[in-house]
C-alpha positions as CSV (number, residue, x, y, z in Angstrom):
1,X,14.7,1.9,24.4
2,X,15.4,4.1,21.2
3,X,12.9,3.9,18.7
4,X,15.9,2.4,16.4
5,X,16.4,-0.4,19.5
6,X,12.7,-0.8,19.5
7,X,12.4,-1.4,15.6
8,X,15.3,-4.0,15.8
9,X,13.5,-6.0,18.5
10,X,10.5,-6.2,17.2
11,X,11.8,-7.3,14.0
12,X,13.0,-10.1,15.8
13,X,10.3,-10.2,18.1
14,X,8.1,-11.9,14.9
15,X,5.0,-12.7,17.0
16,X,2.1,-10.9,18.6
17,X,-0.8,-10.9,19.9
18,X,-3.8,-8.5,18.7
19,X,-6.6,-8.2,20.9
20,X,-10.0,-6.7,19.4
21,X,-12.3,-6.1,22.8
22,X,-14.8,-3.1,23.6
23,X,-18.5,-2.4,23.8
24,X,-19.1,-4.1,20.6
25,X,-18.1,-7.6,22.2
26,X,-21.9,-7.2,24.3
27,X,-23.7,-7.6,20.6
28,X,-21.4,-10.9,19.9
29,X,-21.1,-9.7,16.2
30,X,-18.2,-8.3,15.8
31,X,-16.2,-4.7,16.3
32,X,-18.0,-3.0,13.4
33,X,-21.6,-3.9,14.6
34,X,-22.3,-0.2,15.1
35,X,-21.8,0.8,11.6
36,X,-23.0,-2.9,10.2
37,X,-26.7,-2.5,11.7
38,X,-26.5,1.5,11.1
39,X,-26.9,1.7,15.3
40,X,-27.5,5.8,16.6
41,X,-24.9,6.7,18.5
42,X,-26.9,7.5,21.5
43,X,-28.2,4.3,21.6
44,X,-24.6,2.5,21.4
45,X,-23.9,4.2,24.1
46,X,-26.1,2.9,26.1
47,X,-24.6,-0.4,26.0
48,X,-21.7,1.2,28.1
49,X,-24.3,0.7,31.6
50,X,-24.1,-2.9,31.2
51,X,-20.5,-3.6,30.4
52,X,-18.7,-5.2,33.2
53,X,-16.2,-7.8,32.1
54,X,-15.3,-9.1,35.4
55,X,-14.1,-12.3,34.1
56,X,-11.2,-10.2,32.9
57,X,-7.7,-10.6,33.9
58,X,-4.8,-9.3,32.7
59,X,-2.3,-11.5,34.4
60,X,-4.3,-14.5,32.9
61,X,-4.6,-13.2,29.5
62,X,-0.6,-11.9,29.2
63,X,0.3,-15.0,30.4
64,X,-1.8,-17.0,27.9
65,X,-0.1,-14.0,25.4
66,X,3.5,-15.8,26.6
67,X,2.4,-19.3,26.3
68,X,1.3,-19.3,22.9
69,X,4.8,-17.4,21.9
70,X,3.8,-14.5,21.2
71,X,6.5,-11.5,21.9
72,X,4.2,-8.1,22.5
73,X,0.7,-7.8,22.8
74,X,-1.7,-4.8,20.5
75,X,-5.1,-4.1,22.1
76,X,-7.9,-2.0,21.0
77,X,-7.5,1.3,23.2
78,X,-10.3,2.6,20.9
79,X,-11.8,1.6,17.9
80,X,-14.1,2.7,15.6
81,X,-16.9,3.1,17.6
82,X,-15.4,5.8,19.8
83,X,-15.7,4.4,23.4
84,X,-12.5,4.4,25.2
85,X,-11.4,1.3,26.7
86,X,-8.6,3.5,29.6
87,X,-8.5,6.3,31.8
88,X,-9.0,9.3,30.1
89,X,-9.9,12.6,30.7
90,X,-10.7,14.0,27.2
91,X,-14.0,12.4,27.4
92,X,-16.7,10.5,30.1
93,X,-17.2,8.0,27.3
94,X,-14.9,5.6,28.3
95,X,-14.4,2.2,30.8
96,X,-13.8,3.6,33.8
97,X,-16.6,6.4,33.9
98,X,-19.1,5.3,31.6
99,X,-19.6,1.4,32.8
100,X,-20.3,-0.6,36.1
101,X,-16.7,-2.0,35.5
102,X,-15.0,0.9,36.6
103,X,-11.4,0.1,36.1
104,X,-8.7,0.6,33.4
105,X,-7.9,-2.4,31.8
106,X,-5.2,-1.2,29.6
107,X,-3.0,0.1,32.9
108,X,-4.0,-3.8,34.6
109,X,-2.8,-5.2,31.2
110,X,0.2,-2.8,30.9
111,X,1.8,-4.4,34.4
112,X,1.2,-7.7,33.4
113,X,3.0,-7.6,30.6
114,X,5.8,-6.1,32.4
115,X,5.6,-9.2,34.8
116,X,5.7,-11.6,31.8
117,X,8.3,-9.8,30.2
118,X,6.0,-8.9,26.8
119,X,5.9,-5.2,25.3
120,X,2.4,-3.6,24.7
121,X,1.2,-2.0,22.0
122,X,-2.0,0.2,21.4
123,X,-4.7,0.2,18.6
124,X,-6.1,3.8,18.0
125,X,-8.8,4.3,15.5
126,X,-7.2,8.1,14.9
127,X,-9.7,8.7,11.9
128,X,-13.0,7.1,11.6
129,X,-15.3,7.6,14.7
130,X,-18.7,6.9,14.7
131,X,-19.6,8.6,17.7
132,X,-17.8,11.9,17.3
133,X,-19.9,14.6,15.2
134,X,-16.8,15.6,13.8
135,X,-14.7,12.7,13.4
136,X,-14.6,11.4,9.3
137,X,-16.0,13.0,6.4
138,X,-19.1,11.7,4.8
139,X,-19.0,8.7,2.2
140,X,-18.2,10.3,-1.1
141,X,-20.9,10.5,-3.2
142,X,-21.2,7.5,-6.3
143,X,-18.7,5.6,-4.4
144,X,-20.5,3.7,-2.3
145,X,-19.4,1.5,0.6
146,X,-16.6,-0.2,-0.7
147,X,-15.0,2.8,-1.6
148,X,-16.4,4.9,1.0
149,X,-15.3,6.2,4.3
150,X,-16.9,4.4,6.5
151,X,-18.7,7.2,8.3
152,X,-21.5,7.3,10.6
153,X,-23.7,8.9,8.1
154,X,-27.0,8.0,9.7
155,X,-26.6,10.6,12.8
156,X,-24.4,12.8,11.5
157,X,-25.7,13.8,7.5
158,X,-24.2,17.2,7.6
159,X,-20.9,16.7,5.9
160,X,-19.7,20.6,6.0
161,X,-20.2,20.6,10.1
162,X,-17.6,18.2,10.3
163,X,-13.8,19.0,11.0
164,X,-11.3,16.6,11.0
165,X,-8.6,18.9,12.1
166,X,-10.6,19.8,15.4
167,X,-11.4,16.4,15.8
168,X,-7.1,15.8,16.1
169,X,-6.3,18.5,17.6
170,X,-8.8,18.3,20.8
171,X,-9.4,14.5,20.8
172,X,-6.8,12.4,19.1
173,X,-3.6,14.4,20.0
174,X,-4.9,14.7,23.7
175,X,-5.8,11.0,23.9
176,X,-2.6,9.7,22.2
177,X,-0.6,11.7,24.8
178,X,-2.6,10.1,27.6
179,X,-2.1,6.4,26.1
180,X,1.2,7.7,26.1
181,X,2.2,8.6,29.5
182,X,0.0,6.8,31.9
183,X,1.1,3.0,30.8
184,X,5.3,3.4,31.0
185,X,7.4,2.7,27.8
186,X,4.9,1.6,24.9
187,X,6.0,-0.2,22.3
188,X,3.6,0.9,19.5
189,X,1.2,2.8,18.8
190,X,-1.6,1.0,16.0
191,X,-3.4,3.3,13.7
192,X,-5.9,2.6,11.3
193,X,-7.9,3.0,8.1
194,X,-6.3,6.4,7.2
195,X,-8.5,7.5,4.9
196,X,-9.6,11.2,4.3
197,X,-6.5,12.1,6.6
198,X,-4.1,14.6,4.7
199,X,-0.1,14.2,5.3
200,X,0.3,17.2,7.5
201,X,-2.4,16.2,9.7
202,X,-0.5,12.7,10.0
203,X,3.1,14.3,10.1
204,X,1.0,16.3,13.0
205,X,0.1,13.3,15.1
206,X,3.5,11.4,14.6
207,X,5.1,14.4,15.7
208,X,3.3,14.2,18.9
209,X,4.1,10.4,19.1
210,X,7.9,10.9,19.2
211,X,7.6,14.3,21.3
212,X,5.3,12.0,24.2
213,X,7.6,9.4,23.7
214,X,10.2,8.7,21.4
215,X,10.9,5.1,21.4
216,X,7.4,4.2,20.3
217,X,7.0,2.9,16.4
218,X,4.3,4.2,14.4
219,X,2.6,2.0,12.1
220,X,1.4,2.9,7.8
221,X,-1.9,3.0,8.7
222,X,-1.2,6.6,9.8
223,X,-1.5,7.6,6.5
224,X,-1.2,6.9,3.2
225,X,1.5,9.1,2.2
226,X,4.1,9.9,5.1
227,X,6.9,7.7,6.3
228,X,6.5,5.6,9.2
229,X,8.2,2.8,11.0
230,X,7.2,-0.1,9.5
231,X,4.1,-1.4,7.5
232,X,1.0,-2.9,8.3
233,X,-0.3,-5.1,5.4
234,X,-4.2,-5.1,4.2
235,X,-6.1,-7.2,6.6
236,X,-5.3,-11.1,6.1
237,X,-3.0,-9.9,3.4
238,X,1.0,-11.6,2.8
239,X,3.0,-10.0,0.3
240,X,3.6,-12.2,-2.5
241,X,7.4,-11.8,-1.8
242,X,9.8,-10.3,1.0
243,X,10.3,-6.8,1.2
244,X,13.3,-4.7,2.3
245,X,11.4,-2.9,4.6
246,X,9.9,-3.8,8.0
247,X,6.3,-5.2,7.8
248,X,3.6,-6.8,9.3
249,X,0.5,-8.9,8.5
250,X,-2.1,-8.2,10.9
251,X,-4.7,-11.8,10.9
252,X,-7.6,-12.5,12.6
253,X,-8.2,-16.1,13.2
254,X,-12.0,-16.6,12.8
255,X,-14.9,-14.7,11.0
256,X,-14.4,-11.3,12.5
257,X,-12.0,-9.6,14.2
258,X,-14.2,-8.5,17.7
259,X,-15.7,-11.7,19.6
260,X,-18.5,-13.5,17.5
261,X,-20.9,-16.0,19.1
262,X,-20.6,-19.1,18.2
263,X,-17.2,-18.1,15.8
264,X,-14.9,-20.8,14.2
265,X,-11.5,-20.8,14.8
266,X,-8.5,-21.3,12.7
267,X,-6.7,-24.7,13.9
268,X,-3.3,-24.8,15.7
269,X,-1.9,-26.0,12.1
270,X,-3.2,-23.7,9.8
271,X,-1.6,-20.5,12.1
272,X,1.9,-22.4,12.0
273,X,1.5,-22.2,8.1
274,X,0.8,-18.5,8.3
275,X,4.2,-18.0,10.9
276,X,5.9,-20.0,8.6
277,X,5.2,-17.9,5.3
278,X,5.1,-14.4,7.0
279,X,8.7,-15.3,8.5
280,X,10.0,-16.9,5.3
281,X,9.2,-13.6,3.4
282,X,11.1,-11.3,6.5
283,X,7.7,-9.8,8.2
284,X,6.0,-10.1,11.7
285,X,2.9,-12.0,12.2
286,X,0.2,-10.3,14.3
287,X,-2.5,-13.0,15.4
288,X,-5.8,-11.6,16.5
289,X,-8.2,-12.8,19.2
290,X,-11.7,-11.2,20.7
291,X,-12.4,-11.8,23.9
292,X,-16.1,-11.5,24.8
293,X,-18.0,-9.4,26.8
294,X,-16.9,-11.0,30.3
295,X,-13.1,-10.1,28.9
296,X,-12.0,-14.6,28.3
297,X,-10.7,-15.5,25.2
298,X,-13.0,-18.2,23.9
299,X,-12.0,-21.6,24.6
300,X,-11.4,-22.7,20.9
301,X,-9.5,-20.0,20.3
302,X,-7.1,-20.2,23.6
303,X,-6.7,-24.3,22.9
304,X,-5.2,-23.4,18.9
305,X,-3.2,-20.7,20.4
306,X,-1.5,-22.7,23.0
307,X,-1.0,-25.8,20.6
308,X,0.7,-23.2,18.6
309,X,2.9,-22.1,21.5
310,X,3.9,-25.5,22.1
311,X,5.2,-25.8,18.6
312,X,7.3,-22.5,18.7
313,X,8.4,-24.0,22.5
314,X,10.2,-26.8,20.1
315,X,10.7,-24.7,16.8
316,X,10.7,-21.1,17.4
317,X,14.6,-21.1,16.6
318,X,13.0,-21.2,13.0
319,X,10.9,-18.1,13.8
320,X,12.5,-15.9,15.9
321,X,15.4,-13.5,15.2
322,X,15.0,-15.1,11.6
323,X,15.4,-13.4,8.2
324,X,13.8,-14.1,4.9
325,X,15.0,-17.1,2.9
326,X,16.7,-14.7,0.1
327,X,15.7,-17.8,-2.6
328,X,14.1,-16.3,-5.7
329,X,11.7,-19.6,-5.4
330,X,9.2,-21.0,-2.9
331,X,10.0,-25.1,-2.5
332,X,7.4,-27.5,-2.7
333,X,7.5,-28.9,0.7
334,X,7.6,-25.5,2.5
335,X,9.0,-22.6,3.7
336,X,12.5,-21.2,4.6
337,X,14.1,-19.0,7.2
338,X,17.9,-18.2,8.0
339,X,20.6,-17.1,10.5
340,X,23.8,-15.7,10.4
341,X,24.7,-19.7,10.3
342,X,22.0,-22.1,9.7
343,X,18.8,-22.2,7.1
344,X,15.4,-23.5,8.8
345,X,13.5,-25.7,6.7
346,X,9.7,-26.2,7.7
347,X,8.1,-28.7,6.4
348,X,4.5,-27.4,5.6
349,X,4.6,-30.1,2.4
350,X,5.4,-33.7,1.9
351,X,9.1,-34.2,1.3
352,X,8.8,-37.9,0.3
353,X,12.1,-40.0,0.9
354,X,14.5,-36.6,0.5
355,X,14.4,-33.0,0.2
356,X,15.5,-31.0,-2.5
357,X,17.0,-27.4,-1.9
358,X,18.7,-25.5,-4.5
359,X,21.0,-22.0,-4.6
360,X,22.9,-22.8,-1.3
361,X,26.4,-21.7,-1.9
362,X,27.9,-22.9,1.9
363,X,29.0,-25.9,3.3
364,X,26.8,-27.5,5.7
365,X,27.8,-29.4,8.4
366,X,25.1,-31.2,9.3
367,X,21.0,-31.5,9.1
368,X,18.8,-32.0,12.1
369,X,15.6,-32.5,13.6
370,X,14.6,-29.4,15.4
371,X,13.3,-30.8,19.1
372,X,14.5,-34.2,18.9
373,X,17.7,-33.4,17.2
374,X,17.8,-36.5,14.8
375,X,21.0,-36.2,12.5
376,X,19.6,-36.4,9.1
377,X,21.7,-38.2,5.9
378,X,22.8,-35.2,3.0
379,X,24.4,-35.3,0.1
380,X,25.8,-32.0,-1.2
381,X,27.0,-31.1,-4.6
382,X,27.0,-27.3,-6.0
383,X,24.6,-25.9,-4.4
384,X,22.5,-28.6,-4.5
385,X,21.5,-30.1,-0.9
386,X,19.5,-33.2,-0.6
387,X,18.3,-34.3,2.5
388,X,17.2,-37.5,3.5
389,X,13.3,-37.3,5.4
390,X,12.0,-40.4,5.1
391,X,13.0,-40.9,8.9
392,X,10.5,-37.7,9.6
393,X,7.4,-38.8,9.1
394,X,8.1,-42.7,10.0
395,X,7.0,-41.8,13.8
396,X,4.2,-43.4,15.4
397,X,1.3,-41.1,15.3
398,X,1.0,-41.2,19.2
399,X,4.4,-40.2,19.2
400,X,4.0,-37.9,16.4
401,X,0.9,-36.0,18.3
402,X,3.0,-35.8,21.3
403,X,6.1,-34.5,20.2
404,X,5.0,-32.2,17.1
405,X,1.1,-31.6,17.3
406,X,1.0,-29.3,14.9
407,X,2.4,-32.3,12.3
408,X,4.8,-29.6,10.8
409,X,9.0,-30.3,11.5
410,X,11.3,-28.2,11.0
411,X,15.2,-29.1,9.9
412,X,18.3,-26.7,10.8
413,X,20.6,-26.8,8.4
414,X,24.0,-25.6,10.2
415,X,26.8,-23.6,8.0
416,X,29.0,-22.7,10.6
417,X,30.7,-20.4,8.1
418,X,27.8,-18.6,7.6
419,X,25.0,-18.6,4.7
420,X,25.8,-17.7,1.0
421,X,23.5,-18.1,-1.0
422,X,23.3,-17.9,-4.7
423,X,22.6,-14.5,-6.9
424,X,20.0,-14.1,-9.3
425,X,16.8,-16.3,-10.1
426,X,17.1,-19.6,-10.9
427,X,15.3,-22.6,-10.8
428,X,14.1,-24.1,-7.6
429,X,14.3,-27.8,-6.4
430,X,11.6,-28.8,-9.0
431,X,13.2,-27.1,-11.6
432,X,10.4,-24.2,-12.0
433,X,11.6,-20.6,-12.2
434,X,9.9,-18.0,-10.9
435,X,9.9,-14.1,-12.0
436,X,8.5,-12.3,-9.3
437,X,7.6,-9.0,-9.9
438,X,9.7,-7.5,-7.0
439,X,12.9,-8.9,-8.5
440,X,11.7,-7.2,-11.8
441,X,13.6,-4.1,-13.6
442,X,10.8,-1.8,-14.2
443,X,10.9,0.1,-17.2
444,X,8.6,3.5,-17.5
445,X,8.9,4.8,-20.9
446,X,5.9,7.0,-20.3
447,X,6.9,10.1,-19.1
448,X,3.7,10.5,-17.0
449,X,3.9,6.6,-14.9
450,X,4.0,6.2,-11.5
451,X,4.5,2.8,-12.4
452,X,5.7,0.4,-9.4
453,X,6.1,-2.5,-7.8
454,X,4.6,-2.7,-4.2
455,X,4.1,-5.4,-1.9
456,X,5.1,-8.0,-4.8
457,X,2.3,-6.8,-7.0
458,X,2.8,-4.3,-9.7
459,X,0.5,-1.0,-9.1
460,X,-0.1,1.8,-11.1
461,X,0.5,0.8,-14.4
462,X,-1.9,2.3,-17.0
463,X,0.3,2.6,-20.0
464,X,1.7,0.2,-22.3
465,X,4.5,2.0,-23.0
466,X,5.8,0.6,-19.9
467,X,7.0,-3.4,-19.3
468,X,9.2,-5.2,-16.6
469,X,12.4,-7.4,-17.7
470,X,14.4,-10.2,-15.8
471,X,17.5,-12.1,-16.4
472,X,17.6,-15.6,-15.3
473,X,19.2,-18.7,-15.5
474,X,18.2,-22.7,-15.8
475,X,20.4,-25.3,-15.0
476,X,19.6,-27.7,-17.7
477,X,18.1,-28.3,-21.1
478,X,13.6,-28.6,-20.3
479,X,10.8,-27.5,-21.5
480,X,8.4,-25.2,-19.9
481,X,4.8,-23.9,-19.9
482,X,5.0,-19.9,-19.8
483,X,2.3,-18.6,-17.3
484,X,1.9,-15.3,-15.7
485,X,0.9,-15.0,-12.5
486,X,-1.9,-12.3,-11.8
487,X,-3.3,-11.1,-8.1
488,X,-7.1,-12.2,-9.0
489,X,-8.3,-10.2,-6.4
490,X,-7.7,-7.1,-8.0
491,X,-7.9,-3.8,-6.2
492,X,-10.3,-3.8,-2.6
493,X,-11.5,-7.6,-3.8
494,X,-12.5,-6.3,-7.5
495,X,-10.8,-8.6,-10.1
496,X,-10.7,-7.2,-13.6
497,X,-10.9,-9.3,-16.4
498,X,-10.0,-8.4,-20.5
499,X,-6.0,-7.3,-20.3
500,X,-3.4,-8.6,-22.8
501,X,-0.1,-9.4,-22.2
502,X,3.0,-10.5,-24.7
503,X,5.6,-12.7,-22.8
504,X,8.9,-12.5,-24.8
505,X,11.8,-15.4,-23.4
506,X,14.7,-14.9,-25.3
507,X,13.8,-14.2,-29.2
508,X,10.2,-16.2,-28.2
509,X,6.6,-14.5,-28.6
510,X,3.5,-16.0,-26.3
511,X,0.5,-13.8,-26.0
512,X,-2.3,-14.4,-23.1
513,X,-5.5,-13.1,-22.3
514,X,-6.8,-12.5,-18.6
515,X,-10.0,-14.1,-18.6
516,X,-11.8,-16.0,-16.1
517,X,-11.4,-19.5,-17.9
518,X,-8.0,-19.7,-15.6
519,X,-8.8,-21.2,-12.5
520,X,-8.7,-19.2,-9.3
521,X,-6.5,-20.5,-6.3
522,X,-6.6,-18.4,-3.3
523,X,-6.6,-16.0,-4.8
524,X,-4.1,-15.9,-7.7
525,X,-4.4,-16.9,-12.0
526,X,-1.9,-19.0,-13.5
527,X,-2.8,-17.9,-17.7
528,X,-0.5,-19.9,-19.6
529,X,0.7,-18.2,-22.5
530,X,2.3,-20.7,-24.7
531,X,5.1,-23.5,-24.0
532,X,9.0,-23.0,-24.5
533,X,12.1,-25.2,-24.9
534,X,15.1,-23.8,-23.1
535,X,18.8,-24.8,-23.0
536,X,21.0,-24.5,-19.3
537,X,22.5,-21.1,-19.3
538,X,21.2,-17.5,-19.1
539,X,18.4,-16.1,-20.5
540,X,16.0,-12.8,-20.6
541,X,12.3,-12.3,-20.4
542,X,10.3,-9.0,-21.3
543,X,6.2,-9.0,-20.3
544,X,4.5,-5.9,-22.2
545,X,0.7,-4.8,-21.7
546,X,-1.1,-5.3,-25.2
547,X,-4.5,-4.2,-24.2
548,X,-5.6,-2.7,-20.7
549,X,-9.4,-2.6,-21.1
550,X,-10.1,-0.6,-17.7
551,X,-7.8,1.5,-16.0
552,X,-8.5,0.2,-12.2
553,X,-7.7,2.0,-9.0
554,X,-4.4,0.6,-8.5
555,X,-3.9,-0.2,-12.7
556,X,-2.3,-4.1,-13.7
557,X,-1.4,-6.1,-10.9
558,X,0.9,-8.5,-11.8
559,X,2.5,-11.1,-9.7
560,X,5.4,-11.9,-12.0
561,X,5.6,-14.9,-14.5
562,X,5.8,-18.6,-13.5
563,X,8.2,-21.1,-15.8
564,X,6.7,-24.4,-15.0
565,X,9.1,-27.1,-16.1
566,X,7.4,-30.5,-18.1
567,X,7.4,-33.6,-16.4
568,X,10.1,-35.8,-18.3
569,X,7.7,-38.0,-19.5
570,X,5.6,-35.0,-21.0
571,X,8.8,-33.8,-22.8
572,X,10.0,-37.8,-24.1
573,X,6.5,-37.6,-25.3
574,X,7.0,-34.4,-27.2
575,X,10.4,-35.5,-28.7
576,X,9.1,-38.7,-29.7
577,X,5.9,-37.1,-31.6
């Protein structure tokens, strides 16, 4: 395939499977155990002369790849540590000279996939290497870890004997090449934590991706500053809306990314919420799992997994070849996906007796049951749906178990003349109306912002000569509570506190303070600024910076602005006072 053929499938592809295995799987703690407990490398390495997975089998673990729906699989070629987990000649350090094993894993997994019919993909740790005297600079001084690079500091002090440049040109390029040629057509290759890497040096690796073999995507975490084929997303990280470009979440499911003894793992449910959002907002979801030192995927883990596949086996139409939603609001009960001719709406929330969907323009045909195809009463008006649900959750639980155990249906709406859905924001099914920052016009006034809006979060704004704007409509007369919405987690898990914001709605004024009086969920503030009354119709809204009291890393980061309608009751209450 092309590398534009490959791109397309794996947009459509949505699911993989990201395997963290290596030495570090021995110490049960994890993949950065080396660095963690500050290990010499020549000691590490000594764990190599007891590493023999022979539990491990790639037929069984691609398979187990299929079952649980995932598309391609990613494994960890070589991470951070710097033992090579493949034949290579660049260096004795690796699986099949170095351990009691003997074999390559990656060419055993490479034909399995084939037999299954999955693509593989590779992880390479291109930067930081905590075996190689060369490989990443030295933590910058007065930064400390958080900001640091990660080096191996503790063996290797000297910061002006180490070369980067050497280090890619006679161990990464070589490497690369070899992962590259010895395993057949290769769907990705993974890099990561590209820090200290300049944009040559990353232009110089990509080049020798696509000159080794063209059709293979390259991943952000390349480096900072070049164009690549798609992103990869901070660890754990969803954007908080859909981008226009290809992306990816990578998530682990339990407290570590390489196998940890006695690790809890996420439940079958709670990874069918995560599909669910990643697909609603257009990205792919890449699901991690470490298999321990005999090379099995735990048993808790391969039992959520395969629950999971189940419930694509009966839903993945919602997943699949899916786009994002294209509503400006996220409804109450869930999430939404689309085709050329149907909307999918999963149910992650409590519907009640009907569902409520707003800002669909086409004419739908009919509303089922995805599974058990149950037609499902609508009444349409506008583009206003309402769907009738009660009939959803009525099952009997034994029932319920067996047909959906994941306790999340999903409802194809079918528009056989295709989806249209309305322009603009406007509110959602509970009458809220949300201003995301991505659907903000950004206005820099100073001549010296690099003001933006990235991954739904605005970055880099340090002056408050600059503001966003929106134009929205409601569709009737309400009141609202004015809140904006602010990323809480700040910058590398920093939240900064003290920032001043004026809301203007129309010819209305509400000022707001970000303090740590809001309450925190997952994340996110909601600081209410003041309270509004607003008729049905179009309207404008303008948030300014009044104060920034520390100029972060990344500057404000601003989710958008939330217009939480009243309850009726709240505003009969108001009218009668």
């Amino acid at each position: 395939m092309s590398r534009k053929e490959n791109l397309e499938w794996w947009k459509e592809a949505k699911l993989g499977l990201f395997v963290h295995w290596g030495l570090y799987s021995l110490c049960g703690s994890g993949e950065w155990v080396m660095y963690t407990r500050r290990i010499p490398a020549a000691q590490y390495r000594k764990l190599a002369d007891s590493f023999n997975p022979e539990q491990f089998d790639a037929d069984e673990l691609a398979h187990f790849a299929k079952m649980a729906g995932m598309k391609y699989i990613v494994i960890t070629a070589k991470h951070h540590d710097g033992f090579s987990m493949f034949r290579t000649k660049v260096s004795d350090y690796n699986i099949v000279d170095a351990t009691p094993f003997g074999r390559d894993p990656m060419e055993e997994l490479a034909d399995a996939c084939r037999r299954e019919g999955l693509k593989l993909g590779f992880y390479y740790s291109h930067v930081r290497e905590w075996n190689h005297p060369l490989a990443q600079s030295f933590e910058k001084k007065g930064r400390g870890d958080l900001y640091g690079n990660y080096g191996n500091f503790w063996d290797y002090p000297n910061e002006n004997g180490k070369n980067l440049q050497e280090y890619i040109d006679k161990f990464d390029i070589p490497q690369i090449r070899e992962l590259l040629t010895q395993y057949g057509d290769i769907l990705t290759i993974w890099f990561d934590t590209p820090s200290q890497i300049a944009p040559w040096q990353g232009e110089q690796i990509k080049k020798a991706v696509y000159e080794t073999q063209d059709g293979c995507l390259v991943n952000s975490r390349l480096s900072e500053e070049i164009p690549t084929d798609y992103m990869t997303m901070a660890d754990d990280a969803i954007p908080a809306s859909g981008m226009e470009i290809p992306w990816e979440t990578p998530m682990t499911t339990h407290n570590g990314w390489g196998f940890v003894e006695g690790a809890e793992y996420a439940s079958a449910q709670s990874i069918v919420l995560k599909i669910a959002e990643v697909a609603a907002k257009g990205g792919n979801l890449l699901l991690n799992v470490g298999p321990d030192s005999g090379g099995r995927v735990p048993e808790q883990a391969k039992e959520a997994f395969l629950k999971v596949g189940r419930w694509l086996e009966r839903n993945g139409e919602a997943v699949y070849g899916t786009s994002a939603s294209g509503l400006p609001y996220t409804p109450g009960w869930g999430q939404v996906t689309r085709k050329r001719d149907a909307l999918y709406l999963i149910l992650t929330g409590r519907a009640g007796e009907k569902l409520v969907l707003t800002g669909l323009e086409s004419s739908v045909e009919s509303c089922q049951v995805l599974g058990t195809q149950e037609a499902l009463g609508f009444y349409q008006t506008g583009d206003r749906l309402e769907i009738r649900t009660e009939g959803i959750y009525g099952l009997p639980v034994e029932e319920k178990v067996r047909e959906n155990e994941c306790g999340i249906p999903v409802i194809r709406v079918l528009c056989p003349e295709g989806i249209r859905m309305k322009e603009g924001l406007y509110a959602g099914e509970d009458g809220c109306v949300e201003l995301a920052a991505a659907a903000a016009q950004v206005h820099k006034e100073d001549p010296y912002s690099h003001m933006e809006v990235k991954n739904g979060i605005t970055e880099l704004w340090f002056s408050q000569q600059d503001f966003l704007t929106w134009e929205f409509e409601t569709d009737e007369d309400a009141a609202y509570r004015i809140q904006i919405v602010w990323d809480a987690k700040g910058f590398w898990g920093i939240e900064d506190l003290g920032h001043e914001f004026r809301i203007t709605v129309d010819e209305g004024e509400y000022d707001c303070r970000v303090s740590g009086e809001s309450e925190e969920i997952k994340g996110i503030r909601r600081i209410l600024a003041g309270e509004t009354r607003l008729p049905a119709g179009k309207h404008t809204a303008k948030l300014t910076a009044r104060k920034i009291v520390m100029k972060q890393l990344m500057g404000l980061r601003v989710r958008g602005i939330l217009l939480e309608r009243k309850q009726q009751e709240e505003q009969d209450d108001k009218r009668i006072g």
